[in-house]
Backbone as ProteinMPNN parsed JSONL, in Angstrom:
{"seq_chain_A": "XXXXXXXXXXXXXXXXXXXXXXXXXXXXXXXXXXXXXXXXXXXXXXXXXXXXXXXXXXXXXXXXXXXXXXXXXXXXXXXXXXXXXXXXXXXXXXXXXXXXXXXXXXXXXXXXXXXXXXXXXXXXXX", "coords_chain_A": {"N_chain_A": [[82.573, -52.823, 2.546], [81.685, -50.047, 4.818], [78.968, -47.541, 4.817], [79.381, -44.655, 4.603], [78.33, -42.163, 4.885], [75.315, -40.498, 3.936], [74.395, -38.49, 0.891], [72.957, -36.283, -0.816], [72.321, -35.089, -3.878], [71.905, -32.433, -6.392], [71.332, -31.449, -9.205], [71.512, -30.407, -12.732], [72.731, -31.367, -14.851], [73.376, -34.151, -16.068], [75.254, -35.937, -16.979], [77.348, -34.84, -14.826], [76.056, -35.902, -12.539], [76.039, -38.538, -12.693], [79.096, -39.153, -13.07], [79.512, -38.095, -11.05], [78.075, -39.718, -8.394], [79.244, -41.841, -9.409], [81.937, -41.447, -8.148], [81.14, -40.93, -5.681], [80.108, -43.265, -4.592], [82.244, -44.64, -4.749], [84.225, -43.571, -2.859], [82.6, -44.427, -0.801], [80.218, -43.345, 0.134], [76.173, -43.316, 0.084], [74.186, -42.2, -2.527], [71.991, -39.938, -3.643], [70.012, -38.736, -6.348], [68.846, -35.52, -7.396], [67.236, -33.725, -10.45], [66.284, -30.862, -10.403], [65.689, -28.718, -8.107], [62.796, -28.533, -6.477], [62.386, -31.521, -6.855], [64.384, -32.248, -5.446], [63.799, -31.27, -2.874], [61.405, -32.251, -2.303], [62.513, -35.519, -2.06], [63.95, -35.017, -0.201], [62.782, -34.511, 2.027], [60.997, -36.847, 1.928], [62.809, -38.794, 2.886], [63.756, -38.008, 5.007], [61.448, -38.073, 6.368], [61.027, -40.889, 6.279], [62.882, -41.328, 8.076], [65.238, -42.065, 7.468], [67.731, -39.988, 6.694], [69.144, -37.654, 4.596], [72.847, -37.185, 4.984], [74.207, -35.621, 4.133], [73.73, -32.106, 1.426], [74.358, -31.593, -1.473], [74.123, -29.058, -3.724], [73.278, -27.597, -6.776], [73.858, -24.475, -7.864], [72.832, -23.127, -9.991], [70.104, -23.328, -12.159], [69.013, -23.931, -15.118], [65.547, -23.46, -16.113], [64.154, -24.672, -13.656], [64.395, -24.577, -10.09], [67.17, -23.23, -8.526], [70.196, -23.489, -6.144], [70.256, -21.577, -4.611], [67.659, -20.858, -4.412], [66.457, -23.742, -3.015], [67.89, -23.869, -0.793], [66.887, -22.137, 1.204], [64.325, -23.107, 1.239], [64.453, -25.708, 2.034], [66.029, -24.821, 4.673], [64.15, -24.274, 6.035], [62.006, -26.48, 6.562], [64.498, -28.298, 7.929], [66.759, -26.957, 9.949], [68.73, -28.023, 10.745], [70.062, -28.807, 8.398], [72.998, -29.498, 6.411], [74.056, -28.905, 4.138], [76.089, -27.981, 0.76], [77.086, -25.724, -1.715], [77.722, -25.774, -4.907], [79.287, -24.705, -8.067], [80.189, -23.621, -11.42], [80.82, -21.029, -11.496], [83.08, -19.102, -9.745], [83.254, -16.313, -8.958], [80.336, -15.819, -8.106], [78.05, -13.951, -5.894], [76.281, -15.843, -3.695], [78.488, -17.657, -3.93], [80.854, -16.407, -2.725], [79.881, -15.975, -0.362], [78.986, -18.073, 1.543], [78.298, -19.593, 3.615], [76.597, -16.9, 4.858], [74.408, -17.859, 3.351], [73.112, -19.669, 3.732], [75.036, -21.71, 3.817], [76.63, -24.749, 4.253], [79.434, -25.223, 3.096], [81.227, -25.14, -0.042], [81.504, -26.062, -3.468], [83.787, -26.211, -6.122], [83.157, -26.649, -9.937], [84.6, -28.169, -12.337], [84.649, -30.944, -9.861], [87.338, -32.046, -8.031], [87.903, -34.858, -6.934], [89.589, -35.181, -4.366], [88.593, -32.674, -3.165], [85.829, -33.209, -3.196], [85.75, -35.13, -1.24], [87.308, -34.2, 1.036], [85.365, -32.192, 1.862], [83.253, -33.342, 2.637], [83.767, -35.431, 4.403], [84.367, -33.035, 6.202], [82.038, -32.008, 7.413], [80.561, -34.399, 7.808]], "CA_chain_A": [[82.849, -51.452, 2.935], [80.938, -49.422, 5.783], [79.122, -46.691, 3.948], [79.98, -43.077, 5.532], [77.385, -41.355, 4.596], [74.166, -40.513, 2.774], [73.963, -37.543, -0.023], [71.509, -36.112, -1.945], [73.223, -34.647, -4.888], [70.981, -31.977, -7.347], [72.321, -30.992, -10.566], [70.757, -30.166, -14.268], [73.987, -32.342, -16.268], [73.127, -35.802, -16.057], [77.169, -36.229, -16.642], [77.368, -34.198, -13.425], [75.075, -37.048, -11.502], [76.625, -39.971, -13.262], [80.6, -39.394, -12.652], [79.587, -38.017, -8.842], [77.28, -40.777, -8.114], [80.34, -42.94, -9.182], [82.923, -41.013, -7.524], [80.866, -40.879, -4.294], [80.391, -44.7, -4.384], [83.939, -45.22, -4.844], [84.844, -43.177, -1.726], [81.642, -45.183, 0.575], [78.67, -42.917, 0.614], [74.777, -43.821, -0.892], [73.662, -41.163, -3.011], [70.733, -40.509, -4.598], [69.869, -37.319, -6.673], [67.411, -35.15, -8.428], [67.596, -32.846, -10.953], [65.963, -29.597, -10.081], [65.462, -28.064, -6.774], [61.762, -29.256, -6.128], [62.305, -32.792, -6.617], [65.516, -32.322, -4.07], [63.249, -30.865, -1.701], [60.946, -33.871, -2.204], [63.6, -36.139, -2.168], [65.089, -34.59, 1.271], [62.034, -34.857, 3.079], [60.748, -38.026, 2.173], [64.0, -39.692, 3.44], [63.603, -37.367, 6.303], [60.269, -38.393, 7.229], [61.301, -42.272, 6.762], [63.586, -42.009, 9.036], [66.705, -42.668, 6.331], [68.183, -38.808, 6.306], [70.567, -37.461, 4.099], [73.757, -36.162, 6.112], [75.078, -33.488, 3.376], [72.722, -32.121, 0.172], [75.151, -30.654, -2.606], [73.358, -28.259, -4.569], [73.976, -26.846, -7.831], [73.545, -23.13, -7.809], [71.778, -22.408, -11.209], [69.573, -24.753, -12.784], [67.881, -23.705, -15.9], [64.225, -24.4, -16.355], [63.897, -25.47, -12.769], [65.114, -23.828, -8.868], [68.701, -23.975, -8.145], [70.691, -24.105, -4.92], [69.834, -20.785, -3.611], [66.217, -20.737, -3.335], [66.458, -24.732, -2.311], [68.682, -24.207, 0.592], [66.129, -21.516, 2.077], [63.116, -24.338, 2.055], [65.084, -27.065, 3.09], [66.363, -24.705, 6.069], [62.681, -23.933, 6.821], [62.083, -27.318, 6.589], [64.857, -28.826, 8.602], [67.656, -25.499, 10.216], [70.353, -28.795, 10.892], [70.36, -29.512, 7.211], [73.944, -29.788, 5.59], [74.486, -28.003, 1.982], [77.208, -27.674, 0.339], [76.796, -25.232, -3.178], [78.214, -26.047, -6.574], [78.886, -24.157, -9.275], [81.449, -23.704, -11.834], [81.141, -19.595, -10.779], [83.223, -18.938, -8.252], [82.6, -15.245, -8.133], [78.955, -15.38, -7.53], [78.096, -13.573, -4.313], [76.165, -17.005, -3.142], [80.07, -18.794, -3.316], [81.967, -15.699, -1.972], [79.437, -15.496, 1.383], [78.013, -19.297, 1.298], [78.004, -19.28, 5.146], [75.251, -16.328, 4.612], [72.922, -17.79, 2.529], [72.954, -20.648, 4.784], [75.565, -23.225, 3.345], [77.896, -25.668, 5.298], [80.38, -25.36, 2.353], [81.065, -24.823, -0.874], [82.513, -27.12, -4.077], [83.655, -25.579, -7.603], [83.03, -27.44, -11.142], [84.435, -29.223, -12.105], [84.664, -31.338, -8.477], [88.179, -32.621, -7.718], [88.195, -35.899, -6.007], [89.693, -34.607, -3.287], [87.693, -31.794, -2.672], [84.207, -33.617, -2.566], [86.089, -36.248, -0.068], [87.436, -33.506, 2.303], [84.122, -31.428, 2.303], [82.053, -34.454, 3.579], [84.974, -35.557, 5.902], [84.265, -32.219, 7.583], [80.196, -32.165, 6.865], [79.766, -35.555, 8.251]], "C_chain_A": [[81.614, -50.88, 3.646], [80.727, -48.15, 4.752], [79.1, -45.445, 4.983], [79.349, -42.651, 5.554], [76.105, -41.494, 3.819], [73.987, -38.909, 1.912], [73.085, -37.528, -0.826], [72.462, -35.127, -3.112], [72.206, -34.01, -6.128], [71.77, -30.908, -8.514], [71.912, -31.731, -12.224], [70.965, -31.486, -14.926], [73.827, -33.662, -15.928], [75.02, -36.391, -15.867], [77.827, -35.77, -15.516], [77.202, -35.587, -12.374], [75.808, -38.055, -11.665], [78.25, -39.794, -12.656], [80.404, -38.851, -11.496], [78.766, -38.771, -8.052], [79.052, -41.844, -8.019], [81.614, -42.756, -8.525], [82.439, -41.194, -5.877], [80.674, -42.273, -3.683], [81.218, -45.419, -4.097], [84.631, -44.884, -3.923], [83.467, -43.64, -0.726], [80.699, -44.756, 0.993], [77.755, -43.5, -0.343], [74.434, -42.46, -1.334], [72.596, -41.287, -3.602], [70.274, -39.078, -5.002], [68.903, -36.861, -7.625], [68.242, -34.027, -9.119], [67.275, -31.401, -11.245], [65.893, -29.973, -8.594], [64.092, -28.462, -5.912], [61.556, -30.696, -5.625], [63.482, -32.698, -5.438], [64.577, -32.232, -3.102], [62.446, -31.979, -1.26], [61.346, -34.968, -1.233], [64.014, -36.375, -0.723], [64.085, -35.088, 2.323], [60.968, -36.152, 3.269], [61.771, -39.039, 2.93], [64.081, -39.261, 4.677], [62.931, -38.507, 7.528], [60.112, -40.192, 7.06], [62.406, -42.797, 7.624], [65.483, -42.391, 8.384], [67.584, -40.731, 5.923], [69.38, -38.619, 5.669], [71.612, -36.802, 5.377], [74.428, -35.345, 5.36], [73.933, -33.746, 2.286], [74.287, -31.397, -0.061], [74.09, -29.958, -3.861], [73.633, -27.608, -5.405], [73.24, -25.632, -7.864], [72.445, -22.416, -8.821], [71.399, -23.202, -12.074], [68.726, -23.905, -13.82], [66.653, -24.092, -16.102], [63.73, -24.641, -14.662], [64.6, -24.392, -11.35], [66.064, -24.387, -8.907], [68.942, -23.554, -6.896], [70.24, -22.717, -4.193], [68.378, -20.206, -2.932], [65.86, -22.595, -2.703], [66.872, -24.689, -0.862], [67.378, -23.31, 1.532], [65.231, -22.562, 2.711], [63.654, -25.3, 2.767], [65.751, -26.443, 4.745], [65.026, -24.829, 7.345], [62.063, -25.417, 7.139], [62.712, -28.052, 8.153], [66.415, -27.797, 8.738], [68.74, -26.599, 10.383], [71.041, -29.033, 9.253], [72.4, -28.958, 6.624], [74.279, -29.617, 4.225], [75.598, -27.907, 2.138], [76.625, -26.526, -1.027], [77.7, -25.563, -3.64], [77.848, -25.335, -7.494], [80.007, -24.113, -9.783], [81.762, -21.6, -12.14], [81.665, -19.323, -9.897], [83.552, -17.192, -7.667], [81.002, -14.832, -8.139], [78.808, -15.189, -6.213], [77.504, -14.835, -3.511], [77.8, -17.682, -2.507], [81.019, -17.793, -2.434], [81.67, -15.462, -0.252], [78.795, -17.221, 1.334], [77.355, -19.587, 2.683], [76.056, -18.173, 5.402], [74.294, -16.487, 4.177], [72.509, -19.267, 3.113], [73.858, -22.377, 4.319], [76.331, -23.816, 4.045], [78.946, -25.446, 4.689], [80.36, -24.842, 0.844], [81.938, -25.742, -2.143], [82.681, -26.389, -5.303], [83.782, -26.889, -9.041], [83.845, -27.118, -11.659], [85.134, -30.032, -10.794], [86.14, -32.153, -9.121], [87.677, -33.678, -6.67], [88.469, -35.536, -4.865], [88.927, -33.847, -2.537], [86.294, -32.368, -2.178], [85.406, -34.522, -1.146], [86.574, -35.352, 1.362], [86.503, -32.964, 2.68], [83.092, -32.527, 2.675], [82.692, -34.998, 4.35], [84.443, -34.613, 7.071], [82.867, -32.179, 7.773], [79.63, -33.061, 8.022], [80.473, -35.952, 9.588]], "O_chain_A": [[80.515, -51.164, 3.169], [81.623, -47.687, 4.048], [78.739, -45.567, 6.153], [79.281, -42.273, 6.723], [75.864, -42.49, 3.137], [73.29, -38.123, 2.556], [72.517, -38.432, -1.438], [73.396, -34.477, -2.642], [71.673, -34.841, -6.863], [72.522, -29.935, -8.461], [71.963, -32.87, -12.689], [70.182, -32.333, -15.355], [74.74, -34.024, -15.187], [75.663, -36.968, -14.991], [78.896, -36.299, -15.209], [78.062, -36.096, -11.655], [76.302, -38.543, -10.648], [78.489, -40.46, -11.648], [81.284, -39.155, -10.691], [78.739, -38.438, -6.867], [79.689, -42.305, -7.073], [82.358, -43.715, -8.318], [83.226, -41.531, -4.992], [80.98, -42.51, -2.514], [81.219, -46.473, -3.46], [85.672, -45.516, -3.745], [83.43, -42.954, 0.295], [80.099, -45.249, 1.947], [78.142, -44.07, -1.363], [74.4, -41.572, -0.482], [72.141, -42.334, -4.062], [70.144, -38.242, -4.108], [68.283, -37.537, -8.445], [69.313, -33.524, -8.781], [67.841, -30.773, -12.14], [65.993, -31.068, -8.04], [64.243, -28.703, -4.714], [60.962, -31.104, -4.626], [63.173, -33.281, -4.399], [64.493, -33.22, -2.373], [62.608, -32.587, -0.202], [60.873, -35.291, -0.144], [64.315, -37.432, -0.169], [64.361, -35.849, 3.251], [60.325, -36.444, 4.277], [61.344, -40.033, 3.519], [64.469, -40.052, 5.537], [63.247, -39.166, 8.519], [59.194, -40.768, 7.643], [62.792, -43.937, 7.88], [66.498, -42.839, 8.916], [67.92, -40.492, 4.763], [70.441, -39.169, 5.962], [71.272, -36.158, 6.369], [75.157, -34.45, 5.786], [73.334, -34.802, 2.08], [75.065, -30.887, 0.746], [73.459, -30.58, -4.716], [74.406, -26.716, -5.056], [72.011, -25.693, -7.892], [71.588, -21.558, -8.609], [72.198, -23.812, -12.786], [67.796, -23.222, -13.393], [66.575, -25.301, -16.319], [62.514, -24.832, -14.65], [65.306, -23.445, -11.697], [66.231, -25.577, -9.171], [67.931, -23.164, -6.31], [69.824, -22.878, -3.046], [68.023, -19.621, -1.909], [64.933, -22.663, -1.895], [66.342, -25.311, 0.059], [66.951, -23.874, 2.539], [65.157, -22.92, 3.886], [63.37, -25.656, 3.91], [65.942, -27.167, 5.723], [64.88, -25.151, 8.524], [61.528, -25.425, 8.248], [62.034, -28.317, 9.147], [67.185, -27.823, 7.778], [69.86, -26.144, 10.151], [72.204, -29.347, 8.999], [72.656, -27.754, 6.618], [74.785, -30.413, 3.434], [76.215, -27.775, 3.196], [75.422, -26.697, -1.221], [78.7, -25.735, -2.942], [76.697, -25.143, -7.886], [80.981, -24.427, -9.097], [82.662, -21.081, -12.8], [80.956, -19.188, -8.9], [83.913, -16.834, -6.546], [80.586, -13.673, -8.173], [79.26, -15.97, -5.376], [78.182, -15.057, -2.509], [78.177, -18.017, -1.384], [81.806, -18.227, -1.592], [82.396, -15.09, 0.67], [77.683, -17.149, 0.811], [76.151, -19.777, 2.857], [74.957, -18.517, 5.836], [73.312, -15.754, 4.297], [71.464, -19.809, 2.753], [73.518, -23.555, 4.429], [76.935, -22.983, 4.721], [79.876, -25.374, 5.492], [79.427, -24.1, 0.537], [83.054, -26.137, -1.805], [81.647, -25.832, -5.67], [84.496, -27.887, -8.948], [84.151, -25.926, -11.696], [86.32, -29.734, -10.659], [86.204, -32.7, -10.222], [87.091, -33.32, -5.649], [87.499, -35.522, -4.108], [88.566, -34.172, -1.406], [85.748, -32.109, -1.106], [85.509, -33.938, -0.067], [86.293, -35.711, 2.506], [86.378, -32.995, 3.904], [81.982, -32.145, 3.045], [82.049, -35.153, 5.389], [84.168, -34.903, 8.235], [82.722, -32.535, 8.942], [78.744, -32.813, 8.84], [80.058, -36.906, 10.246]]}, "name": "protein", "num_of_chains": 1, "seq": "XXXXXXXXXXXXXXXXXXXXXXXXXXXXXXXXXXXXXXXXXXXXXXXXXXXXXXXXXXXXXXXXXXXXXXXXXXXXXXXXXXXXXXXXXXXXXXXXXXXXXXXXXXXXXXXXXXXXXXXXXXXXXX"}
């Protein structure tokens, strides 16, 4: 199998990472993910700057202990303005998910992720 893509995938729940790691495998992208907002940022721009770029980040919105998706997406725009977010959360009236466009997202996914849903939002992404 040709893989489709490359994601970066950041999110607290380890059970989060684990069944969307294996879900995203199972539909042909490489993922590879952190679990705060820092190490994403890391993460994003080491793969950047080797040349190996992600083509969507999914970002979980509120990370305890650690940055979540809405002060990530700012650096990573400042960073790199083509970048590809999606947000995640299992809120879907937080003003982040109701304007996601505004705070600079490509998309948006709700928890828990339908199959479907991740596979159409990187269909259109990528």
């Amino acid at each position: 199998m040709t893989v489709k893509g490359k994601v970066l995938l950041m999110d607290d729940e380890q059970i989060i990472l684990d069944v969307t790691q294996e879900v995203l495998n199972f539909l042909g992208y490489e993922v590879m993910f952190a679990r705060e907002g820092m190490a994403a940022i890391e993460l994003y721009k080491r793969e950047k700057g080797a040349g190996a770029p992600f083509d969507v980040v999914i970002l979980d919105l509120s990370v305890p202990d650690g940055m979540g998706g809405k002060e990530v997406i700012g650096l990573l725009k400042a960073f790199d303005p083509m970048v590809k977010a999606v947000v995640s959360t299992g809120y879907s009236n937080d003003p982040v998910v109701l304007d996601f466009a505004g705070y600079g997202f490509s998309g948006k996914l709700s928890k828990p992720y339908k199959i479907n849903d991740l596979k159409q939002i990187l269909e259109q992404l990528i």
